[in-house]
N, C-alpha and C positions, 0 to 999 in steps of 0.2 A: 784172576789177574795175579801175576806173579810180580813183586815188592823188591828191585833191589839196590843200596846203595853203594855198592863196594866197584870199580870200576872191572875188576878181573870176573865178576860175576853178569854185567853187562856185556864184556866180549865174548863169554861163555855162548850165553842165549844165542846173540849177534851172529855169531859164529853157526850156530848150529841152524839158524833161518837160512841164511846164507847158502848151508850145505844143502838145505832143504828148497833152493830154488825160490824162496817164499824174496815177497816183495817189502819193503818196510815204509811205514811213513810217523815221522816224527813231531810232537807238537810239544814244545818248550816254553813250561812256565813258572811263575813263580809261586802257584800255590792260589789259597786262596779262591774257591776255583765257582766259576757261578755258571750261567747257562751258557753266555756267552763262548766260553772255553768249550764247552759243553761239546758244541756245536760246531766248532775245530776240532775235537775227536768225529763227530760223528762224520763230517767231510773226508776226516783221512781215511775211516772204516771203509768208505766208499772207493777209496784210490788204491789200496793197499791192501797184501793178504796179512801184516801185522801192525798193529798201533804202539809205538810208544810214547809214553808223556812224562818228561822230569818236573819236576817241581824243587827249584834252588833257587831261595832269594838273595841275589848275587850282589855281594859288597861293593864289590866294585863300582857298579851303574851309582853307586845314591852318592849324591854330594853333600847329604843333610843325616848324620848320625840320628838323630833324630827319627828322622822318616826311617831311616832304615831298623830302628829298635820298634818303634809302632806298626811299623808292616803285618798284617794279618796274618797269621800262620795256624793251618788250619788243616792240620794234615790226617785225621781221624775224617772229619768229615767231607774231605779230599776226595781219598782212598772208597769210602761209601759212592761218591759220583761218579768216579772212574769206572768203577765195578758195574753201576745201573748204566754205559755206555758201550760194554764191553772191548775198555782198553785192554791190554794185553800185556804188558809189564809198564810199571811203575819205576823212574828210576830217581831215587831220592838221596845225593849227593851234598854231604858237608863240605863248607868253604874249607876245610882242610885235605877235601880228595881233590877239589877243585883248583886250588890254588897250595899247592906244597909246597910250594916253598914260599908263602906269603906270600901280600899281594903287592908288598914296594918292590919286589923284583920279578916279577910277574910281566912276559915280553906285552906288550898293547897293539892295540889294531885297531887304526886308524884310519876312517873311511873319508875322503877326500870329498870335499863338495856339497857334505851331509851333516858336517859336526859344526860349522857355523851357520847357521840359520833356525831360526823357528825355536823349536826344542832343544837345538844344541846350543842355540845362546842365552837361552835362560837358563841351561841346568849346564854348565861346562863340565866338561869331561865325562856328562852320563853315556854317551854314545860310542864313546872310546871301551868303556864298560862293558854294553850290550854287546858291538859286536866282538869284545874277545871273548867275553863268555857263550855267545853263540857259536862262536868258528871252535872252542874248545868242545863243544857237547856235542855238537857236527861231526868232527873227528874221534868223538866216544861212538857216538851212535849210527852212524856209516848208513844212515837213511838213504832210499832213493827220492825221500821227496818229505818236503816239511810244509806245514803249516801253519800261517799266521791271520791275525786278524788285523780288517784295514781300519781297527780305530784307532791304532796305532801306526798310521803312514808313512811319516817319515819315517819310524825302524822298518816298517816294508821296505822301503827302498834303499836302504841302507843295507838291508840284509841282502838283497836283489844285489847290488853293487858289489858288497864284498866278495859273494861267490865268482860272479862274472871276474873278479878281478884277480882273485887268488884261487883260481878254475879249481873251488870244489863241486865234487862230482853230486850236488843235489839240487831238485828242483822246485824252489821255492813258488807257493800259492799264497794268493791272499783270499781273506771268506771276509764277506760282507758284514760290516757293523750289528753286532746283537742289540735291540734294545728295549727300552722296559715299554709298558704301555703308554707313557707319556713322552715318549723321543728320548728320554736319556739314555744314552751309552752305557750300557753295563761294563762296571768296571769294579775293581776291587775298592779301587778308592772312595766308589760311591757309599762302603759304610761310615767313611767318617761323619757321611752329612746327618743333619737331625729330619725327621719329617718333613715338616717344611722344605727347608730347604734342597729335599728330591723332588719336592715340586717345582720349587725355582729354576732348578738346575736344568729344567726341562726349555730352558727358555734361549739354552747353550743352541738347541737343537734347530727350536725355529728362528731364531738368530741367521744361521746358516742356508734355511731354507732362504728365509727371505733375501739372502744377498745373492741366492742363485738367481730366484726369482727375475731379480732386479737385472741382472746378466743378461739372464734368459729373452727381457725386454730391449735388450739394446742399452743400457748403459756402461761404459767400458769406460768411466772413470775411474779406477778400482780404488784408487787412493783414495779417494771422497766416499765410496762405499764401505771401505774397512776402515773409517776413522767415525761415519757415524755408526757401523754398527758395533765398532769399539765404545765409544762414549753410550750408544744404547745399556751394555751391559753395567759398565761405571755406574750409571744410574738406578740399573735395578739391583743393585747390592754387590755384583762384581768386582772383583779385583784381576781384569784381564791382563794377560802378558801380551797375547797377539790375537788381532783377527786379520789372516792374511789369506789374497788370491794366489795362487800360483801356478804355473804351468804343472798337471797332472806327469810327466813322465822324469821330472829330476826337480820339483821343488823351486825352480829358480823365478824372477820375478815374470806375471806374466803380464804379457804386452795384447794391445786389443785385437790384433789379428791373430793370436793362440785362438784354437777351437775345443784342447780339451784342459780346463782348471781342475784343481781340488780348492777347495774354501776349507781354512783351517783355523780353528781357535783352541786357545789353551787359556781359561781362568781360575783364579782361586774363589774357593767359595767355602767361609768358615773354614775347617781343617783340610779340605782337599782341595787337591789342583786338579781341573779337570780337562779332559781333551778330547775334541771327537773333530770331525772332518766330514766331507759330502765329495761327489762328483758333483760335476757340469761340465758336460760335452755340449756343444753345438755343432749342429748338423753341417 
């Protein structure tokens, strides 16, 4: 696997696949990297005759200096996983290639429809974040096709949006939620928790089953369903931001004759926020 952070070293390679006919598929992260990711390279292996994976955790998205200085950074034992996947370059990019000229004048990309709701109104401005630094790494890496995971939905469809919108030429996947043996969502965030509480955390998961469930039986009071099974988690130690139904194809509220939902929650729990999502289609 070839290691590179310098951007003239990335168009090097780019360039020479290119020449070489070769197909590319990209998967952009922050590092930190568990099976989860894992498993977004191995999807791309399959789509593409080359993989690349950055690893930049991008100032921009945190609204919380904090979170941004405790963020995981784990790039020895990174590079070790990449290699057992067999990615194919590695591109590891400082906020100083990223953003030259700082980042208070740094143009922003703002995806309409996607940055007030759920995730974008608890954390403002994180999404404004994601997608410039996605559409900037997009435009380094000249992929024909990226990949992401749907335990992060709303940036699927946000990143969905922006290309359709500002026609870059790549074609965004989403891969199926990774999770641990007990239904938690493998996430980077999952190390802040302590033991216990990975087991609690497990409870994000059938929470969500259960409100499909409940769907699944004909109840299409959604609001009386996401308020007790918001007050369910309050009680078992949560500190929820949302447990919402929504229409599956752009997030907006959904009404009882929608046939495909996502069920989405996002709570804190001790030092992490946690977030995962489900489907439910109805036939």
């Amino acid at each position: 696997m070839q290691t590179v952070a310098r951007v003239d070293a990335l168009r090097q390679q780019i360039k020479q696949w290119r020449e070489d006919k070769l197909s590319i598929a990209f998967v952009p992260t922050m590092g930190n990297l568990h099976q989860g990711h894992l498993s977004l390279v191995n999807k791309a292996r399959q789509l593409a005759d080359k993989v690349v994976v950055s690893v930049f955790v991008n100032p921009l998205q945190f609204d919380d200096k904090n979170d941004l200085s405790a963020y995981p950074r784990t790039l020895a034992a990174d590079v070790e996983k990449l290699e057992s996947v067999a990615c194919d370059l590695l591109f590891t990019p400082t906020a100083d290639i990223i953003y030259p000229n700082g980042m208070e004048g740094q143009t922003i990309i703002t995806v309409p429809g996607m940055d007030d709701k759920l995730c974008g109104q608890a954390r403002p401005g994180h999404f404004d974040g994601v997608a410039t630094v996605v559409a900037k790494l997009f435009n380094l890496v000249q992929a024909d096709i990226a990949v992401f995971g749907e335990k992060d939905y709303q940036q699927l469809l946000l990143i969905k949006k922006m290309v359709t919108d500002l026609n870059i030429p790549v074609q965004i996947l989403g891969a199926d939620t990774h999770r641990e043996q007990n239904g938690l969502a493998m996430s980077s965030r999952n190390q802040y928790l302590t033991a216990p509480q990975r087991q609690q955390a497990a409870l994000l998961y059938q929470t969500l089953l259960a409100v499909k469930k409940k769907i699944e039986q004909g109840e299409h009071d959604f609001v009386t369903l996401e308020q007790a099974a918001f007050d369910d988690l309050k009680q078992s130690g949560f500190s929820p931001d949302y447990v919402d139904i929504r229409r599956a194809d752009d997030l907006d509220r959904a009404k009882p004759d929608d046939r495909a939902f996502r069920i989405l929650v996002a709570a804190r729990l001790g030092n992490a926020r946690l977030i995962d999502n489900i489907a439910c289609n109805l036939a």
